[in-house]
Steps between C-alpha positions, in 0.01 A plus 500: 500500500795757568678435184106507279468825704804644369481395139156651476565825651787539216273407249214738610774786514470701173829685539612097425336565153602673184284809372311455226658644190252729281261299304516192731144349696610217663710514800815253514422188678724293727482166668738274767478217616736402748577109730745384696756286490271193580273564251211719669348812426580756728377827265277564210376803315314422185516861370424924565216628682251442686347099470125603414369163424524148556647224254688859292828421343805412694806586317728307721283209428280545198748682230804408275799745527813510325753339805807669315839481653338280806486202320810483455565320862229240401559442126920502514692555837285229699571230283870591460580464823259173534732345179794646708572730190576730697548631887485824682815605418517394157690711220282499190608639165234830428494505159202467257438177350456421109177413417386210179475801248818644574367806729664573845312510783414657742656825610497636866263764574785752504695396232374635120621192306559135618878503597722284712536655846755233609455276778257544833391342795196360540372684805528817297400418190100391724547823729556716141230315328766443181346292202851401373555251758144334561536492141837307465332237749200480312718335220600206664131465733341539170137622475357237478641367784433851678085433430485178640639570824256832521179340391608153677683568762416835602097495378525874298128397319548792223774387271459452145587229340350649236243764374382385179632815350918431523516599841640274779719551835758209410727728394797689605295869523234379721690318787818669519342844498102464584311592165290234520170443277257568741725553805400319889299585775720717767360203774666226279813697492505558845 
């Protein structure tokens, strides 16, 4: 109850918000959903305002968003470290990778152009969110490998095998850096 009390009172806190820009009608949502360590729920906030009905949409429960950079724990850096690719302390080259068709990928957000950066730990390349290095290990995981263990393992019910319409999150895009088809539910990625 002290940590739901908390979360909400951010939540209901406008100054927490972004103004609207001119033009715009809808204010910008949010949504958290937040467990322990054991696997409880300790907070949830399913979105802005005031709850004015029953049974209304839950964001943390009822929507798809894009996970971004915070799959990469889940889709790469857990199973490393379960294969024993890596550890901790590991030194991991941060360089882009070359895809099938010859393009290299990906770049780090501050970097302009996919470059080699050298060589980096592993417990900065997850605290600096680089793409590089999640990236090199997605080579030898593979994605397919990567989607089994999410959908299997770890239950994320959203992936796309695929959409009917060339889409599909076996790939290196979707689980290294979270564009995924539809995206998952912020309670399954919690």
């Amino acid at each position: 109850p002290t940590l739901q009390a908390k979360v909400e009172a951010i939540y209901a806190n406008e100054e927490n918000y972004p103004a609207l820009l001119p033009g715009d009608e809808v204010q910008p949502q949010a949504a958290i959903y937040i467990m322990d360590y054991t696997g409880k729920t300790v907070a949830v906030v399913g979105g802005r305002g005031e709850k004015t009905a029953n049974r209304v949409l839950n964001r943390a429960t009822d929507s798809l968003r894009q996970p971004g950079s915070s799959i990469k724990p889940l889709s790469v850096y857990s199973q490393a470290v379960q294969l024993n690719l890596i550890h901790f302390s590991s030194q991991v080259k941060d360089c882009y990778i070359t895809l099938k068709d010859g393009t290299k990928w990906p770049k780090n957000y501050n970097q302009t152009t996919p470059q080699d950066s050298g060589i980096t730990l592993v417990d900065y390349a997850i605290q600096s969110s680089k793409n590089t290095v999640p990236a090199q290990l997605m080579q030898t995981l593979t994605p397919e490998r990567s989607f089994k263990f999410l959908t299997t393992s770890l239950n994320l019910s959203s992936l796309v095998t695929s959409d009917g319409k060339g889409h599909t999150d076996i790939d290196f895009a979707p689980l290294t850096l979270g564009g995924l088809t539809a995206g998952v539910y912020p309670r399954e990625i919690a």
